[in-house]
N, C-alpha and C positions, 0 to 999 in steps of 0.2 A: 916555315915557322912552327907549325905543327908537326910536323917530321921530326921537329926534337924531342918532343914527346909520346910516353907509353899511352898517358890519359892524361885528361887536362879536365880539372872541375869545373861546374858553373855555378854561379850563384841561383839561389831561389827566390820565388816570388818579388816581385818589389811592386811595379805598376798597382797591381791589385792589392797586395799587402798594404802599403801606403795609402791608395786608394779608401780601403775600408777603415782607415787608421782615425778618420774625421780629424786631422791635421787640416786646418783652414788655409794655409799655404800651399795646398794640392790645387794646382789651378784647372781651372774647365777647360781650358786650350791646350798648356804643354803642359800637365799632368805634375808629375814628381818635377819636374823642370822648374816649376816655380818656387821650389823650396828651397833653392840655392838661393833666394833674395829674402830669407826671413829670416833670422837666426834663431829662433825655435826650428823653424822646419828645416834648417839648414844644420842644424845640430842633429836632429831626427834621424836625418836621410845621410848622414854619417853614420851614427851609429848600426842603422841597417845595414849598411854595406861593409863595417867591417865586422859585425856579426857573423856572416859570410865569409870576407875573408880571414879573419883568424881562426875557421877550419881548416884551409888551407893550409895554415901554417902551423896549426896544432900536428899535422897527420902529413906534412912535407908535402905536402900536392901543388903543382902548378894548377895556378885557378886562373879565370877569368874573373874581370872587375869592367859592368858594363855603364857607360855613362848614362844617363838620367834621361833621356834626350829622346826614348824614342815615339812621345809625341811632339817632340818640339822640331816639328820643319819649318819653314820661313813662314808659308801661307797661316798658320797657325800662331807663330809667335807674333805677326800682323795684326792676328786677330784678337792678343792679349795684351795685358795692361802692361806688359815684359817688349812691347813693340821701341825696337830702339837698343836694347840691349843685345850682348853678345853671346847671346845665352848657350850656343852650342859651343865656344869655347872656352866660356867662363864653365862648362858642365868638362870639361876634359880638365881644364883647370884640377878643378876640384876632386876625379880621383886619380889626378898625379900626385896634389897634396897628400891623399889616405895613403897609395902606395909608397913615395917616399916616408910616409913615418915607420913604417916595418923594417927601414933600414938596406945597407946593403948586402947584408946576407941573407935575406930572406927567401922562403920558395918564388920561385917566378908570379909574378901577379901580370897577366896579360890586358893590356888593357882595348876594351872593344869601343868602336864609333859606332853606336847605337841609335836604330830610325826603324820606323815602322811604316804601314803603309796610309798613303794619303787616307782614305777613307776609315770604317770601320773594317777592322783585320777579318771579322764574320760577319762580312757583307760585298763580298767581291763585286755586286753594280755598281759598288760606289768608286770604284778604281779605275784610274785614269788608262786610256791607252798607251800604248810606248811613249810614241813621240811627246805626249803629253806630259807623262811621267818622269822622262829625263827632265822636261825643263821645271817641273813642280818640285825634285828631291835635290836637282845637282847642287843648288845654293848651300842645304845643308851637309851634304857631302863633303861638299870643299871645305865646309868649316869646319867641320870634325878630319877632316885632313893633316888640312895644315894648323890644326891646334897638337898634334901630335900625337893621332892613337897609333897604338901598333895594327889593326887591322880594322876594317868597317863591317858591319855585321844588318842587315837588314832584317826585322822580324815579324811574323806574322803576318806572311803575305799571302790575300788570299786569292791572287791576283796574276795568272802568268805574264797576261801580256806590261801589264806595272813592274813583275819583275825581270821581264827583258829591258824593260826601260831605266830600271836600277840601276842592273849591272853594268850598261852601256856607259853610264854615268859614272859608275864607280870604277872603272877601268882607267878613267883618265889620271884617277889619281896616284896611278902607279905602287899603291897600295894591297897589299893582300886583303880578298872581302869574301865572306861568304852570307849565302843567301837562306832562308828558313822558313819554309813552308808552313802552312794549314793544311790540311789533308781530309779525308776522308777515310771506312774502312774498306771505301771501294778502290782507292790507291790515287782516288782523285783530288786537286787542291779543292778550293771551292766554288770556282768557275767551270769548271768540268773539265779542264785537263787533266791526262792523267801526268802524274808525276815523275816517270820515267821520259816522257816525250817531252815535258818543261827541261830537265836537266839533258838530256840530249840535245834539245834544239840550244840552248841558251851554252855549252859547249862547246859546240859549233858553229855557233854564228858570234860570240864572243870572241875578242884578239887576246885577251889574255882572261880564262875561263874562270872563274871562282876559285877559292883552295877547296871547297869541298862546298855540300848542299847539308841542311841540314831540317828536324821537324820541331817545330813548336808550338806549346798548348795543344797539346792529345797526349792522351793517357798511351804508357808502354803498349800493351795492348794492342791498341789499333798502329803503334809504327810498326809493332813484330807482325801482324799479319803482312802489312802494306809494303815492307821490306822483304818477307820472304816470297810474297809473290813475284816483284822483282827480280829478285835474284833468279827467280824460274825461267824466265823471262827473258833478263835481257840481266847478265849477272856483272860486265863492266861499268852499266850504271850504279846498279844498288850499289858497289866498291865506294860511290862518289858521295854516296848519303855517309858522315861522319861525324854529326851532334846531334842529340836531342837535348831539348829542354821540358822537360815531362810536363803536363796536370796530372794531379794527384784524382781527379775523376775520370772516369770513362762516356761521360755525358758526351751527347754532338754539339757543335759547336749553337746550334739553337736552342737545346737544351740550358746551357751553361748562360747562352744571353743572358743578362740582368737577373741573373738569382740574388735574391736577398741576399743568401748564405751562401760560404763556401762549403761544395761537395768535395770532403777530404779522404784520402786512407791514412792507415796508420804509418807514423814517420820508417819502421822496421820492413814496412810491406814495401813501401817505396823504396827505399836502397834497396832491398833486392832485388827488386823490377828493373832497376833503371842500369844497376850492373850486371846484371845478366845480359840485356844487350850489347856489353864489351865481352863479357868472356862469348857472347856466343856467337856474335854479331860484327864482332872487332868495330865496334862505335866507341870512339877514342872523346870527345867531348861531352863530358854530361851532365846535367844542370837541372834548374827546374824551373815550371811555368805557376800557372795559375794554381793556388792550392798550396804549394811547398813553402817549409818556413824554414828555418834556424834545425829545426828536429831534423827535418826530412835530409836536409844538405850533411848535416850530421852524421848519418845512419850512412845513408851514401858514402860517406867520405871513410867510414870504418869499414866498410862494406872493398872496398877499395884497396884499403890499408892491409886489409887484411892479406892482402894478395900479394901485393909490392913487398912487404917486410920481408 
């Protein structure tokens, strides 16, 4: 699927952008998830996403468009006033809806089955072991399956052995999926494997391996170190690293814990950050995390453009 593409965009911030947006329809269990049932916040959380994507289609990029979903796994949506609803496929619903209004000749809009990790993403104790982890994600897997994504995308794992348990999960679905670390600038997630040995071991002990690995939430920065020691390394792994989704700070992941405020750069600093890891790095998906808005995806997207035309 990605083999059809040069580069493929991501969209920026939502979780936290929304988050801080004081929308009363942000729920405390599945997050942006609960917005699909208010039509304020359900109008909201459209316009955000196609904020995003009509850069895409201003600048002809194939983008990604990811669902809403990834605090909404079962044990969570149990634990909300949403308990009973179908919430991860009424969330794929909802951007087949955005994508079909762009029409049929629009640039590709790829759509992701988006899940995060059971616990908090910057707190790998709280992550379940393998065995555990398959039977705590697979419910929501299956339903962002078979609601129809084109690929599953698990994110901000901080977690190796949760994310062997993933992908064991996600393999059933016969679905293309890729997986998206937390890291460190020691090359480590945040359990203390290093990053090279998680995509090694989970490639190999996988029946059908991920389409690629990828970093989210850390700043360019710490992926270009973390990736060029790799490559030193062990350089047919680093090949398997193929998105990031950037912050716009270089803070640690405890640093950035519950800051009031976002630590931002400026929208110009960031497309150039984030695209130099494709011309230099050949990182073919690129997006952003915590920090990036509408500006940032922008700059990026011209930054891009500028190359392609």
């Amino acid at each position: 699927m990605f083999d059809d593409f040069h580069v493929v965009l991501g969209q920026g911030s939502m979780y936290e952008r929304l988050r801080r947006s004081a929308n009363s329809a942000f729920d405390p269990e599945i997050a942006h998830a609960g917005m699909l049932y208010n039509e304020i916040g359900r109008e909201v959380l459209a316009d955000t996403h196609r904020e995003y994507l009509d850069i895409g289609q201003e600048y002809g990029i194939p983008m990604i468009a990811g669902t809403p979903t990834w605090r909404a796994g079962n044990v969570r949506i149990n634990r909300s006033q949403y308990r009973g609803e179908s919430v991860n496929t009424d969330a794929v619903e909802f951007i087949k809806c955005i994508r079909q209004s762009y029409g049929p000749d629009a640039s590709p809009i790829l759509i992701s089955g988006v899940m995060g990790p059971f616990g908090d993403g910057y707190i790998s104790e709280e992550a379940p072991d393998r065995a555990n982890a398959v039977e705590i994600h697979r419910p929501q897997i299956e339903d962002l399956a078979e609601a129809g994504v084109d690929f599953l995308k698990a994110q901000t794992l901080p977690s190796f052995e949760e994310a062997k348990g993933i992908a064991q999960a996600m393999v059933g679905t016969g679905l293309p999926y890729l997986l998206s670390f937390v890291i460190r600038r020691d090359g480590n997630i945040l359990d203390g494997t290093s990053l090279d040995e998680a995509i090694d071991v989970i490639d190999n002990e996988s029946i059908a391996p991920p389409t690629h690995y990828a970093i989210n939430c850390v700043h360019t920065s710490v992926f270009s170190a973390v990736y060029a020691n790799i490559h030193d390394c062990n350089p047919s792994v680093a090949e398997r690293i193929l998105g990031i989704d950037a912050n716009t700070s270089a803070k640690t992941p405890e640093e950035l814990d519950g800051l009031d405020e976002i630590d931002t750069e400026a929208p110009v600093e960031f497309g150039k950050n984030v695209f130099a890891l494709h011309q230099h790095l050949g990182i073919k998906c690129l997006g952003g995390c915590c920090g990036s808005s509408t500006e940032h995806i922008a700059e990026l997207a011209q930054q891009i453009s500028g190359t392609n035309r």
